[in-house]
C-alpha positions in Angstrom: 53.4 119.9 -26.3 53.4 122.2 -29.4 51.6 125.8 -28.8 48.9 124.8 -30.9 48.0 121.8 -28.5 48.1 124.1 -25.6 45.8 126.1 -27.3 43.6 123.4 -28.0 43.8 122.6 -24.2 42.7 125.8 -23.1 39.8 126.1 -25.1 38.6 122.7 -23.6 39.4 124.1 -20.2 37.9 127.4 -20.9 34.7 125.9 -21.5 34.8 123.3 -18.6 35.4 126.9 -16.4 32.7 128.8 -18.6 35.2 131.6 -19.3 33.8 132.7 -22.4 35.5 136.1 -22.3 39.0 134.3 -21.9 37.8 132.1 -24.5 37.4 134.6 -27.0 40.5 135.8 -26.8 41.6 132.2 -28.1 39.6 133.5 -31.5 40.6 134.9 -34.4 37.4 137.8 -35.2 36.9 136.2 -38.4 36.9 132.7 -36.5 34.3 130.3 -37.8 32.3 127.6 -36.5 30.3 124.6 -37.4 28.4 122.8 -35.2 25.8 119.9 -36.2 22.4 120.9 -36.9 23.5 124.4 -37.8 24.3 127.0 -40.1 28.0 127.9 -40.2 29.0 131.2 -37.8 31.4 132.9 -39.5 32.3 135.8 -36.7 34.0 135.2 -33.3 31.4 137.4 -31.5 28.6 135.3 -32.8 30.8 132.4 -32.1 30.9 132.7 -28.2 26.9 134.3 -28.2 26.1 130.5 -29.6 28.7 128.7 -27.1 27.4 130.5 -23.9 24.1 129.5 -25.3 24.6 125.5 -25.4 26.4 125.7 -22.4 23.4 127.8 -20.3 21.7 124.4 -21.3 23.7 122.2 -18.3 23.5 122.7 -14.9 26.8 120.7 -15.0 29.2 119.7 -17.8 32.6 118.5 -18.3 34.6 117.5 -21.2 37.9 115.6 -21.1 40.7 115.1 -23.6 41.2 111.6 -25.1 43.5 112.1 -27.8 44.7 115.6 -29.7 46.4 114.8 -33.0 48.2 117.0 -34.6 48.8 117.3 -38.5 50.3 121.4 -39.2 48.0 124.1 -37.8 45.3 121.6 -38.1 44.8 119.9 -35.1 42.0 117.0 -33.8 40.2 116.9 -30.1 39.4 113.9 -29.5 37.1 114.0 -26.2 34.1 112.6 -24.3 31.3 114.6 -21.5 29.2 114.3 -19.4 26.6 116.3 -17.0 23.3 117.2 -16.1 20.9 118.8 -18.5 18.5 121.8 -16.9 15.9 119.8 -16.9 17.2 116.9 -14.7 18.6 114.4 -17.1 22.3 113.3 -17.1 23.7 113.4 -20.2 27.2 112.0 -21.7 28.6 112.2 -25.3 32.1 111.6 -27.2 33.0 113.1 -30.5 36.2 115.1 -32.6 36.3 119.0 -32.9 38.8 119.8 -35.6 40.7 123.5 -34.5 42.5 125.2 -37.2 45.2 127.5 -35.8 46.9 130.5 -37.4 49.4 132.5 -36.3 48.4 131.6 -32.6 44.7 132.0 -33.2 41.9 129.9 -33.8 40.6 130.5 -37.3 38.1 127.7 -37.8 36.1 124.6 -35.6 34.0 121.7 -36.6 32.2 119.0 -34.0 31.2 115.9 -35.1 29.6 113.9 -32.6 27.4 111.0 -31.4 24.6 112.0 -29.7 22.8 115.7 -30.7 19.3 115.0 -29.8 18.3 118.6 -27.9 21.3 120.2 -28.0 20.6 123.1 -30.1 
Protein backbone atom coordinates (compact mmCIF):
# COMPACT_ATOMS: atom_id res chain seq x y z
CA UNK A 1 0.00 0.00 0.00
CA UNK A 2 1.54 3.36 -1.10
CA UNK A 3 1.27 6.42 1.53
CA UNK A 4 -1.10 8.02 -0.61
CA UNK A 5 -3.58 4.94 -0.28
CA UNK A 6 -3.20 5.00 3.35
CA UNK A 7 -4.05 8.39 3.25
CA UNK A 8 -6.99 7.90 1.31
CA UNK A 9 -7.98 5.15 3.93
CA UNK A 10 -7.86 7.38 6.69
CA UNK A 11 -9.88 10.00 5.43
CA UNK A 12 -12.62 7.27 4.82
CA UNK A 13 -12.18 6.04 8.32
CA UNK A 14 -12.00 9.43 9.75
CA UNK A 15 -15.28 10.21 8.56
CA UNK A 16 -16.90 6.77 9.44
CA UNK A 17 -15.40 7.80 13.27
CA UNK A 18 -16.56 11.62 12.73
CA UNK A 19 -13.02 12.80 13.63
CA UNK A 20 -13.22 15.89 11.82
CA UNK A 21 -10.35 17.51 13.78
CA UNK A 22 -7.99 14.40 12.84
CA UNK A 23 -9.38 14.84 9.51
CA UNK A 24 -8.17 18.08 8.90
CA UNK A 25 -4.96 17.46 9.61
CA UNK A 26 -5.19 15.06 6.42
CA UNK A 27 -5.70 18.67 4.49
CA UNK A 28 -3.64 20.83 2.84
CA UNK A 29 -5.14 24.76 4.12
CA UNK A 30 -5.58 25.64 0.58
CA UNK A 31 -7.38 22.10 0.08
CA UNK A 32 -10.38 22.24 -2.11
CA UNK A 33 -13.54 20.45 -2.51
CA UNK A 34 -16.32 19.72 -4.88
CA UNK A 35 -19.14 18.15 -3.95
CA UNK A 36 -22.52 17.78 -6.32
CA UNK A 37 -24.96 20.45 -6.04
CA UNK A 38 -22.37 22.90 -4.91
CA UNK A 39 -20.13 25.61 -5.29
CA UNK A 40 -16.38 24.63 -5.08
CA UNK A 41 -14.74 25.22 -1.32
CA UNK A 42 -11.56 26.24 -1.86
CA UNK A 43 -10.14 26.45 2.01
CA UNK A 44 -9.66 23.42 4.39
CA UNK A 45 -11.49 25.18 7.25
CA UNK A 46 -14.47 25.68 5.14
CA UNK A 47 -13.86 22.25 3.91
CA UNK A 48 -14.50 20.30 7.28
CA UNK A 49 -17.40 23.21 8.45
CA UNK A 50 -19.32 21.65 5.16
CA UNK A 51 -18.31 17.87 5.98
CA UNK A 52 -19.40 18.01 9.68
CA UNK A 53 -22.45 19.56 8.28
CA UNK A 54 -23.56 16.55 5.83
CA UNK A 55 -22.52 14.29 8.26
CA UNK A 56 -24.84 15.99 11.34
CA UNK A 57 -27.52 14.90 8.68
CA UNK A 58 -27.22 10.79 9.77
CA UNK A 59 -27.99 9.46 12.84
CA UNK A 60 -25.83 6.53 11.42
CA UNK A 61 -23.43 6.23 8.42
CA UNK A 62 -20.83 4.10 7.08
CA UNK A 63 -18.81 4.07 3.99
CA UNK A 64 -16.69 1.10 2.79
CA UNK A 65 -13.79 0.92 0.27
CA UNK A 66 -14.46 -0.97 -3.00
CA UNK A 67 -11.65 -0.24 -5.07
CA UNK A 68 -8.76 2.66 -4.67
CA UNK A 69 -6.88 3.21 -7.92
CA UNK A 70 -3.98 4.77 -8.09
CA UNK A 71 -2.53 6.78 -11.11
CA UNK A 72 0.63 9.38 -9.44
CA UNK A 73 -0.68 11.67 -6.59
CA UNK A 74 -4.01 11.18 -8.08
CA UNK A 75 -5.75 8.66 -6.59
CA UNK A 76 -9.69 7.11 -7.06
CA UNK A 77 -12.13 5.89 -3.89
CA UNK A 78 -14.20 3.71 -5.13
CA UNK A 79 -16.96 3.13 -2.30
CA UNK A 80 -20.62 2.45 -1.30
CA UNK A 81 -22.84 3.64 2.24
CA UNK A 82 -25.29 3.25 3.97
CA UNK A 83 -27.33 4.60 7.26
CA UNK A 84 -30.08 6.22 8.65
CA UNK A 85 -31.06 9.73 7.86
CA UNK A 86 -32.37 12.11 11.00
CA UNK A 87 -35.48 11.88 10.02
CA UNK A 88 -35.98 8.03 10.05
CA UNK A 89 -35.20 6.91 6.61
CA UNK A 90 -32.37 4.46 5.67
CA UNK A 91 -30.44 5.52 3.11
CA UNK A 92 -27.50 3.74 0.86
CA UNK A 93 -25.46 5.22 -2.04
CA UNK A 94 -22.14 4.23 -4.13
CA UNK A 95 -19.99 6.60 -5.99
CA UNK A 96 -15.90 7.78 -6.80
CA UNK A 97 -14.20 10.66 -4.73
CA UNK A 98 -11.09 11.51 -6.68
CA UNK A 99 -8.16 12.73 -3.81
CA UNK A 100 -5.26 14.62 -5.09
CA UNK A 101 -2.24 14.24 -2.77
CA UNK A 102 0.82 16.48 -2.55
CA UNK A 103 3.63 16.16 -0.60
CA UNK A 104 1.58 14.04 1.93
CA UNK A 105 -1.37 16.29 1.91
CA UNK A 106 -4.68 16.35 0.43
CA UNK A 107 -4.84 19.27 -2.09
CA UNK A 108 -8.00 18.64 -3.87
CA UNK A 109 -11.54 16.17 -3.76
CA UNK A 110 -14.35 15.59 -6.17
CA UNK A 111 -17.60 13.11 -5.37
CA UNK A 112 -19.50 11.91 -8.06
CA UNK A 113 -22.22 9.92 -7.06
CA UNK A 114 -25.69 8.18 -7.64
CA UNK A 115 -28.11 9.27 -5.49
CA UNK A 116 -28.03 13.23 -4.10
CA UNK A 117 -31.61 13.83 -3.46
CA UNK A 118 -31.39 15.81 0.21
CA UNK A 119 -28.06 15.68 0.82
CA UNK A 120 -27.08 19.13 0.85
Amino acid sequence: MTSEEATCRAFIDLINQKSFKELGELLDVSASLDYPGISQIRKKSMGIMFLRQLRAKFQQLSFEIDRITQTGGVLAIEWRNAGVKNDGTEYANQGVTMIEIVDGKIQSISDYFKHHAGLH
